[in-house]
Short mmCIF file of the C-alpha atoms (twelve columns), coordinates in Angstrom:
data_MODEL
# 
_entry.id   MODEL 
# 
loop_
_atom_site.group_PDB 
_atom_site.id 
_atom_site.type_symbol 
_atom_site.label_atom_id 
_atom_site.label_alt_id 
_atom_site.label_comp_id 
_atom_site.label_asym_id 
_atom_site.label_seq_id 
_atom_site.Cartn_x 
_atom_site.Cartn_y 
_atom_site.Cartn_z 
_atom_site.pdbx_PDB_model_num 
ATOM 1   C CA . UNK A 1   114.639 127.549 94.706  1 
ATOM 2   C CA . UNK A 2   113.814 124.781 97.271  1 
ATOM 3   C CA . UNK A 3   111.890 121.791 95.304  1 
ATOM 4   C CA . UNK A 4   108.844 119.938 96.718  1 
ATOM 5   C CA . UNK A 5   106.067 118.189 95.625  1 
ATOM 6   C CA . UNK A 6   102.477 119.502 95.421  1 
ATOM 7   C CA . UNK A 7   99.086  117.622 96.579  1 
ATOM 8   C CA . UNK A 8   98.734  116.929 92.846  1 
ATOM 9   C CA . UNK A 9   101.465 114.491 92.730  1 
ATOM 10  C CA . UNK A 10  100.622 112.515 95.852  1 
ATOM 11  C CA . UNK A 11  96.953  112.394 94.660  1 
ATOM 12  C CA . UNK A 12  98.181  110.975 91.852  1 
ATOM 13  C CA . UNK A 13  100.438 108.333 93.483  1 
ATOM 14  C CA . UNK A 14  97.228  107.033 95.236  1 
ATOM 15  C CA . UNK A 15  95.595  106.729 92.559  1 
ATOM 16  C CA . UNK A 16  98.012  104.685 90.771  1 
ATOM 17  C CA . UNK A 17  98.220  101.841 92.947  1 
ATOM 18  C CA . UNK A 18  94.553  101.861 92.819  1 
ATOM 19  C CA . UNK A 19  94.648  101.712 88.862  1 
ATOM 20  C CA . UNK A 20  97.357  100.856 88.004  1 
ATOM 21  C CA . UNK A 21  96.432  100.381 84.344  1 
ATOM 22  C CA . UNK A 22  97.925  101.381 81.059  1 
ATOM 23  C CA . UNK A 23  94.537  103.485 80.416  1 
ATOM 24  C CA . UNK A 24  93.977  104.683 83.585  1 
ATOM 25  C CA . UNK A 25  97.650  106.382 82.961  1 
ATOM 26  C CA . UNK A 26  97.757  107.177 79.738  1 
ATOM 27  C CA . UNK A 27  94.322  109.621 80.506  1 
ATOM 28  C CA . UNK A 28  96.065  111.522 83.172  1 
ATOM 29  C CA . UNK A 29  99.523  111.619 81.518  1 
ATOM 30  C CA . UNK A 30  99.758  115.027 81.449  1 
ATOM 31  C CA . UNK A 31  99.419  115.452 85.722  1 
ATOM 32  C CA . UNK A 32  102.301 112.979 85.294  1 
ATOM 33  C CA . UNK A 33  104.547 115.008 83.356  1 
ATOM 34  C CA . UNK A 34  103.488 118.170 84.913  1 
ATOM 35  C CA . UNK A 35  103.166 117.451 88.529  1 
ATOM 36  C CA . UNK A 36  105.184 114.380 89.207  1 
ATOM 37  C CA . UNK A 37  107.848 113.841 87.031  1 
ATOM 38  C CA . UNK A 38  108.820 117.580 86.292  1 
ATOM 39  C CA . UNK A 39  109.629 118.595 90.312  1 
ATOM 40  C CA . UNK A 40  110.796 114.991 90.565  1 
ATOM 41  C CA . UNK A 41  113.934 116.046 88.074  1 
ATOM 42  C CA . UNK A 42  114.140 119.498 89.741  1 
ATOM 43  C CA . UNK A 43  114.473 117.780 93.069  1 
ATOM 44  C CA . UNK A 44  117.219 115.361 91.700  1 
ATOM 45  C CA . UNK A 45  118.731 118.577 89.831  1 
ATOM 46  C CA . UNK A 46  118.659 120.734 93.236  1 
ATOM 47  C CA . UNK A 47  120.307 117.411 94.989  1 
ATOM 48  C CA . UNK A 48  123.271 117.011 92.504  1 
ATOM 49  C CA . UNK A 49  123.812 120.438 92.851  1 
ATOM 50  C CA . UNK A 50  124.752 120.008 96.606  1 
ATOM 51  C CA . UNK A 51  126.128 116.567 96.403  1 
ATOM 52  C CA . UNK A 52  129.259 118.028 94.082  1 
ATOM 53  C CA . UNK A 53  130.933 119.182 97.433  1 
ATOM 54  C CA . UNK A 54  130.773 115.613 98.610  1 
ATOM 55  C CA . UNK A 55  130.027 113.405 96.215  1 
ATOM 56  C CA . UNK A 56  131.217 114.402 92.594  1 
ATOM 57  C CA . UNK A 57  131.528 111.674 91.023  1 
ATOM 58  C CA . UNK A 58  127.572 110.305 91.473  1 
ATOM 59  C CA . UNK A 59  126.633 113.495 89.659  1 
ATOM 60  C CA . UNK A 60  124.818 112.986 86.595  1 
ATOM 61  C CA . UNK A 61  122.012 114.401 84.308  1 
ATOM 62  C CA . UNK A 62  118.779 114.784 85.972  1 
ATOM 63  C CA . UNK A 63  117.028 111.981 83.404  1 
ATOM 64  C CA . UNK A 64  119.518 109.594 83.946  1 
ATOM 65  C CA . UNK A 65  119.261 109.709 87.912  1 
ATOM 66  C CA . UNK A 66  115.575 109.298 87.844  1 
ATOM 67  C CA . UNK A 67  114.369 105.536 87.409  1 
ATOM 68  C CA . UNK A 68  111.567 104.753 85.265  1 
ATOM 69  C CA . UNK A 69  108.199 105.055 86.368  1 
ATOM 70  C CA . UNK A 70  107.882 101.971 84.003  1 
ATOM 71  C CA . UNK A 71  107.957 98.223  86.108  1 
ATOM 72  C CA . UNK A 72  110.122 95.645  83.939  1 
ATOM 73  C CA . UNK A 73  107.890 92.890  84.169  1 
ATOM 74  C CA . UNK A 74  108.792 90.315  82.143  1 
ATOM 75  C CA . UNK A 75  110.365 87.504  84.401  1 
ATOM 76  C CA . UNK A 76  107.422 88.947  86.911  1 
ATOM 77  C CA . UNK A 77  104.242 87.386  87.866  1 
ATOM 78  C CA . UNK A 78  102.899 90.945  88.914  1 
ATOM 79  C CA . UNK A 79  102.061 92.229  85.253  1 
ATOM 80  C CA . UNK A 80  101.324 95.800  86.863  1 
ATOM 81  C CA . UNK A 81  102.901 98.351  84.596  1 
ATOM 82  C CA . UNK A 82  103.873 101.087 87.085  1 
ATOM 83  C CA . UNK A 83  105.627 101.469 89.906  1 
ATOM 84  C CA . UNK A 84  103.721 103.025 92.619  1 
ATOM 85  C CA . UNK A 85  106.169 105.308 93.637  1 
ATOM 86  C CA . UNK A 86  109.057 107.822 92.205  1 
ATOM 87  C CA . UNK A 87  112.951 106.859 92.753  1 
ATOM 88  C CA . UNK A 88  116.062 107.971 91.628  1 
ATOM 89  C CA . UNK A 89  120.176 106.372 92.037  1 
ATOM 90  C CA . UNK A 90  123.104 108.255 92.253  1 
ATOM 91  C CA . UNK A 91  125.806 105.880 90.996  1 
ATOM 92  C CA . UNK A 92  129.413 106.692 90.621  1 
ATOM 93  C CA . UNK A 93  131.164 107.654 87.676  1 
ATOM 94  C CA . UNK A 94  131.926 104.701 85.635  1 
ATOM 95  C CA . UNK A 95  129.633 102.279 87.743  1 
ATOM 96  C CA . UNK A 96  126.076 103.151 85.850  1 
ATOM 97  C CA . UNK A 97  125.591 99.964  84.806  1 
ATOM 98  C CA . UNK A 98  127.295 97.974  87.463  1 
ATOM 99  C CA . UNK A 99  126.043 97.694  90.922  1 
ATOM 100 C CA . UNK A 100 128.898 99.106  93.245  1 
ATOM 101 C CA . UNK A 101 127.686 101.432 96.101  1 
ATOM 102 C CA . UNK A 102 125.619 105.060 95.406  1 
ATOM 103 C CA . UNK A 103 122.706 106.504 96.595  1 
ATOM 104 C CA . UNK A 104 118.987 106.051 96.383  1 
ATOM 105 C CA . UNK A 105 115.938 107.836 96.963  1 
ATOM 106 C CA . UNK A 106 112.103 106.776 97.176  1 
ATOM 107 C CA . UNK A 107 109.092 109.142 97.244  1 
ATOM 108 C CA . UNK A 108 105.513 107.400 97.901  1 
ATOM 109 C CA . UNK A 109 102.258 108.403 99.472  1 
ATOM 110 C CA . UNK A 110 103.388 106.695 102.817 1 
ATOM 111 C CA . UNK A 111 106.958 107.899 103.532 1 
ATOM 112 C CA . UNK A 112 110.612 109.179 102.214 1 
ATOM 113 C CA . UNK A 113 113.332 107.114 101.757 1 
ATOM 114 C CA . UNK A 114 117.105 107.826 101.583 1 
ATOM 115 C CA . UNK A 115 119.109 104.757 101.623 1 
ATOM 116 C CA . UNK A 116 123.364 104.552 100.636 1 
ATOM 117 C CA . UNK A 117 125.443 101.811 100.286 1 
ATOM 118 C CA . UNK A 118 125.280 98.724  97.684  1 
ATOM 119 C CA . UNK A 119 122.831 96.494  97.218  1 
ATOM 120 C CA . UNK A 120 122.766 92.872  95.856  1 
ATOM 121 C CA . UNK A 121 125.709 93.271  93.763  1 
ATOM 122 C CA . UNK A 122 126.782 91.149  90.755  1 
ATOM 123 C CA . UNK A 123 128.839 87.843  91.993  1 
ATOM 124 C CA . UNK A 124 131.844 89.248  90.718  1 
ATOM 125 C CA . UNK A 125 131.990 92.657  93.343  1 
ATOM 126 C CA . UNK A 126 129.655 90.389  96.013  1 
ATOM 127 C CA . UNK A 127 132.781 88.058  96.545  1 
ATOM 128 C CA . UNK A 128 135.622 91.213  96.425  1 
ATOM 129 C CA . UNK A 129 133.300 92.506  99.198  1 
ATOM 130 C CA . UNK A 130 133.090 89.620  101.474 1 
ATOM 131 C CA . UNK A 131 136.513 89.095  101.206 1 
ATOM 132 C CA . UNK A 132 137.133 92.918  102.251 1 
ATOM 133 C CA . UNK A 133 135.024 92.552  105.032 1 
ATOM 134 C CA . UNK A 134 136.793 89.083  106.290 1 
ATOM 135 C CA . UNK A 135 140.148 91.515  106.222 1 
ATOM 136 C CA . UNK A 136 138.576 94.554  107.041 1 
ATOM 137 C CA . UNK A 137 135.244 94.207  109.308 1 
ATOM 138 C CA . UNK A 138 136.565 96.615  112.603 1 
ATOM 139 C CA . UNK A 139 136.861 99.055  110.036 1 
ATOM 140 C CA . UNK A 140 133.445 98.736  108.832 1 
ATOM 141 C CA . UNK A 141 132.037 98.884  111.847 1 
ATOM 142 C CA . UNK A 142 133.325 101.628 113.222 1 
ATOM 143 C CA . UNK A 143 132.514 103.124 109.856 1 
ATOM 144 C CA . UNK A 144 129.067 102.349 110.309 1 
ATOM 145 C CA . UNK A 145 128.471 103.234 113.968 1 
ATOM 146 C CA . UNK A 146 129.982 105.931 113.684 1 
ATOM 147 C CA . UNK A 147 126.777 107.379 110.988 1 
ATOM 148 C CA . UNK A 148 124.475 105.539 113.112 1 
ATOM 149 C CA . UNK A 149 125.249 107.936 116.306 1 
ATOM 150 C CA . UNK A 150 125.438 111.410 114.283 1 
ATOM 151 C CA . UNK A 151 123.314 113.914 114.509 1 
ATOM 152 C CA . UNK A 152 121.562 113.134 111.496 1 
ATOM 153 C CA . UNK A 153 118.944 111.037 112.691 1 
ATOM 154 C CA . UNK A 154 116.821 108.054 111.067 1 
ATOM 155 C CA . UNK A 155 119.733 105.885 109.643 1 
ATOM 156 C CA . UNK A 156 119.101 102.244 110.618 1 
ATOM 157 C CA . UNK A 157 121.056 99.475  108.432 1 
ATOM 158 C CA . UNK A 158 119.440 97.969  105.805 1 
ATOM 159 C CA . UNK A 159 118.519 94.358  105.514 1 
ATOM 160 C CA . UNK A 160 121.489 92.460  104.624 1 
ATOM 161 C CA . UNK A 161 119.169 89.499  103.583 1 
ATOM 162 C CA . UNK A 162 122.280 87.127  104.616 1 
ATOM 163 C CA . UNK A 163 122.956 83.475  103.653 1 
ATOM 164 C CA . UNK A 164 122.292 80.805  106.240 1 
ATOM 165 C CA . UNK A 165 125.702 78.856  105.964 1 
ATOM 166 C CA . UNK A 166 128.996 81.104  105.040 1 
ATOM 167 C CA . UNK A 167 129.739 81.249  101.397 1 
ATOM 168 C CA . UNK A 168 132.664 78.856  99.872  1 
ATOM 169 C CA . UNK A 169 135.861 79.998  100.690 1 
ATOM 170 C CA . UNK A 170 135.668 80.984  104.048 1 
ATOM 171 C CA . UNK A 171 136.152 80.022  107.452 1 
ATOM 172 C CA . UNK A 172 133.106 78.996  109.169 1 
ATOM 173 C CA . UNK A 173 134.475 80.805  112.699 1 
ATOM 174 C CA . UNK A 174 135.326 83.998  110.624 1 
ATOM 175 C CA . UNK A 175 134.850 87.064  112.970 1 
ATOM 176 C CA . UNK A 176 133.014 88.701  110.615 1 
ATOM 177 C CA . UNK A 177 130.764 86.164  109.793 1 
ATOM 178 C CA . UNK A 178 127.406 88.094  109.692 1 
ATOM 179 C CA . UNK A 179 129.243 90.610  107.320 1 
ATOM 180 C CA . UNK A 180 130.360 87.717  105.439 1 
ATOM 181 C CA . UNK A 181 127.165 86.235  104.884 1 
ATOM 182 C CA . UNK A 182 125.569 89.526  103.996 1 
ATOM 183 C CA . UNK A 183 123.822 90.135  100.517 1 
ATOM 184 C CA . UNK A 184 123.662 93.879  101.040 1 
ATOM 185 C CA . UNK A 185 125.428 96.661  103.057 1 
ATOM 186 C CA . UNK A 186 124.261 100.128 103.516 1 
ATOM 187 C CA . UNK A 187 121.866 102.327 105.344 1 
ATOM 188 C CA . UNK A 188 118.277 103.755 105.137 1 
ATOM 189 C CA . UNK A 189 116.016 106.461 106.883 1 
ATOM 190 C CA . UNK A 190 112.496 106.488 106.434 1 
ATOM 191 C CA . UNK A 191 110.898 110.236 106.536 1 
ATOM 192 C CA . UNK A 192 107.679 111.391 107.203 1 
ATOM 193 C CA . UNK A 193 105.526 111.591 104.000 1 
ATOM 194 C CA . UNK A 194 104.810 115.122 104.570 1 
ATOM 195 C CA . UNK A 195 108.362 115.827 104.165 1 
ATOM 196 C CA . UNK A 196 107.497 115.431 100.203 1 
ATOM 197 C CA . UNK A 197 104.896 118.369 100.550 1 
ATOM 198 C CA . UNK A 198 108.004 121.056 102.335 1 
ATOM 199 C CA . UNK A 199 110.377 123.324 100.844 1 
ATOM 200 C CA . UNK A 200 112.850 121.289 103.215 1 
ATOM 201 C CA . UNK A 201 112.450 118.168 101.351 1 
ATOM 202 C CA . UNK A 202 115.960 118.308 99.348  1 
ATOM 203 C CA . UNK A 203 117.514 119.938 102.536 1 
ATOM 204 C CA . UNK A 204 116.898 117.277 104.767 1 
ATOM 205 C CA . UNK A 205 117.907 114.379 101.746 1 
ATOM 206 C CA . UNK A 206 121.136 116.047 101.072 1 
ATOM 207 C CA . UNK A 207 122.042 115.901 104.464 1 
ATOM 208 C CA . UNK A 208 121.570 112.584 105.004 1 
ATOM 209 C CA . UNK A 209 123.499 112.233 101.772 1 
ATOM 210 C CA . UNK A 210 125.959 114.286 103.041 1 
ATOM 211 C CA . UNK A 211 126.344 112.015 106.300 1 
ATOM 212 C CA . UNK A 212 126.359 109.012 104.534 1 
ATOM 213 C CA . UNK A 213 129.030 109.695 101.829 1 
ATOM 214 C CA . UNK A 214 132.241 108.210 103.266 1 
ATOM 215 C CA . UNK A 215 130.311 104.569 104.190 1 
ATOM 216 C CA . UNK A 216 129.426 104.664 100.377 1 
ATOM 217 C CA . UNK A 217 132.918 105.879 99.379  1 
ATOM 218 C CA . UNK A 218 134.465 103.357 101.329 1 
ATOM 219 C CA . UNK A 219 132.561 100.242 99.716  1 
ATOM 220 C CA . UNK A 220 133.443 101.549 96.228  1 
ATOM 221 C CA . UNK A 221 137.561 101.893 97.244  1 
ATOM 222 C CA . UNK A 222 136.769 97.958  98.287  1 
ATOM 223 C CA . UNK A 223 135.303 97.025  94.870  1 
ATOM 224 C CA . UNK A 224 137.796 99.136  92.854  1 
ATOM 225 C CA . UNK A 225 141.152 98.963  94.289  1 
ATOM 226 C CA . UNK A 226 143.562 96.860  94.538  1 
ATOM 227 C CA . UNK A 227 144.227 94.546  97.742  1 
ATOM 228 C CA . UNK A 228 147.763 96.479  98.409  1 
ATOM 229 C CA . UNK A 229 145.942 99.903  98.653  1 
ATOM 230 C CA . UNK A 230 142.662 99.165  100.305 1 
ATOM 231 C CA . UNK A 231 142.491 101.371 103.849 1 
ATOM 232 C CA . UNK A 232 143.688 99.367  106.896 1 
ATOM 233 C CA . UNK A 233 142.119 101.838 108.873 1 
ATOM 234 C CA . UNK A 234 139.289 104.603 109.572 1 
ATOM 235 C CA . UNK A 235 141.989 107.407 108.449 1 
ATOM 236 C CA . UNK A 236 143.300 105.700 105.627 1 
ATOM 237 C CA . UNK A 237 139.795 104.974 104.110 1 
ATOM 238 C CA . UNK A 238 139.089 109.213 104.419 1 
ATOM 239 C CA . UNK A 239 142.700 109.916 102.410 1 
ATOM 240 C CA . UNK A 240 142.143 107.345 100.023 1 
ATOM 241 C CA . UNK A 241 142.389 108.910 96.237  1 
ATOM 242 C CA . UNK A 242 139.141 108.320 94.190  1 
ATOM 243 C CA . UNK A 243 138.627 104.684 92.895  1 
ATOM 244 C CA . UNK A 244 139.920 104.115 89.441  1 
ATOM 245 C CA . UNK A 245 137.128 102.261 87.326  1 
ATOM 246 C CA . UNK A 246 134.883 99.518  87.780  1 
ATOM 247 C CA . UNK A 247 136.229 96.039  86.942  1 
ATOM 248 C CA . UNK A 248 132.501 94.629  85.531  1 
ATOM 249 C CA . UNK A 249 129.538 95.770  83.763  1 
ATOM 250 C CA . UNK A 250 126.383 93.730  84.947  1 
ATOM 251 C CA . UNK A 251 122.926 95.357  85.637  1 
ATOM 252 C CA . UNK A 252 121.853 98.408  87.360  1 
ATOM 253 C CA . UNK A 253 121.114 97.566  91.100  1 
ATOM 254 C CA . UNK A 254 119.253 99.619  93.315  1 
ATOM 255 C CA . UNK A 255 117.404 99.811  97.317  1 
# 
């Protein structure tokens, strides 16, 4: 059965970034549990069920997908305690706590978010990656223009929040400077916020999912394998055998 999200739960969205206080949620924890949090998991349970044609090994329990409604704010000046809106990360097998590349989705009052690739990675996997993308950029690319023209529409790249002088190590006239300098790498579609109100809701996630699995696939083979076997080209990167396990264990990263 198709998984969507009633009035209810955007109601109570709203009225969480307008109070958002412990006692404010603690009174109405039970439209939390009921109408938020409970389709939330069915959503992410309906999405892992498609995803294990294309994406195995970022299936995981339901609970474990879903990120806490909870903020962590204790190196924050913002002392709010919730997050205004509901999220979830796919991470691959292995990579939980690392940052490598997966899949994330936001639901808020004002829109839909499906975003792949990795996101400010630990220093260990940020440096493997730059140097993959000094060797391998074309490849990249075409990678990446190739989601950007399918039919799937809405994927933009995401911010790659990119130093302003290229990192130690590398040329300054590298050709693939910009990727170089990049913090991030990845794509995002915003939806409309009805979208969270339709039976088509997981539909239309899974298939940008779907479309974005092999950019996401490809930036995990770069953290995980060794030099001699990354892909040298588009073809190579499709027939590549699944990554073998992550080589650090930092935090949890996420879009």
């Amino acid at each position: 059965m198709a998984t969507h999200f009633s009035p209810q739960a955007i109601t109570f969205l709203r009225g969480l970034a307008r109070n958002n206080q412990r006692d404010w949620f603690e009174a109405r924890r039970s439209v939390y549990e009921q109408a938020v949090k409970a389709p939330m998991l069915a959503l992410v349970d309906e999405i892992n069920a498609a995803m294990r044609e294309f994406a195995p090994q970022h299936v995981r329990p339901a609970h474990k997908i879903m990120m806490r409604i909870y903020r962590d704010t204790r190196f924050s000046k913002d002392k709010r305690p919730y997050k205004t809106h509901l999220a979830a990360w796919w991470s691959r097998t292995a990579m939980e706590k690392t940052s490598g590349g997966g899949f994330y989705l936001q639901i808020s009052p004002q829109q839909v978010m499906v975003a792949a690739g990795v996101y400010m990675p630990d220093r260990e996997q940020l440096l493997i990656l730059r140097r993959w993308m000094s060797a391998h950029h074309l490849l990249y690319r075409r990678t990446l223009q190739r989601l950007l023209k399918t039919r799937v529409a809405g994927f933009e790249p995401v911010d790659p929040a990119p130093l302003t002088r290229m990192p130690k190590g590398f040329a300054g006239d590298d050709p693939a400077g910009e990727l170089v300098r990049a913090n991030n790498w990845g794509v995002h579609a915003y939806l409309p916020a009805e979208l969270a109100l339709s039976p088509q809701l997981g539909k239309q996630i899974v298939r940008r999912m779907r479309s974005s699995a092999p950019l996401v696939e490809m930036l995990n083979s770069a953290i995980l394998q060794p030099e001699a076997e990354q892909p040298k080209t588009a073809l190579d990167a499709a027939s590549m055998p699944p990554a073998a396990g992550p080589r650090t264990i930092p935090r949890r990263s996420f879009f």
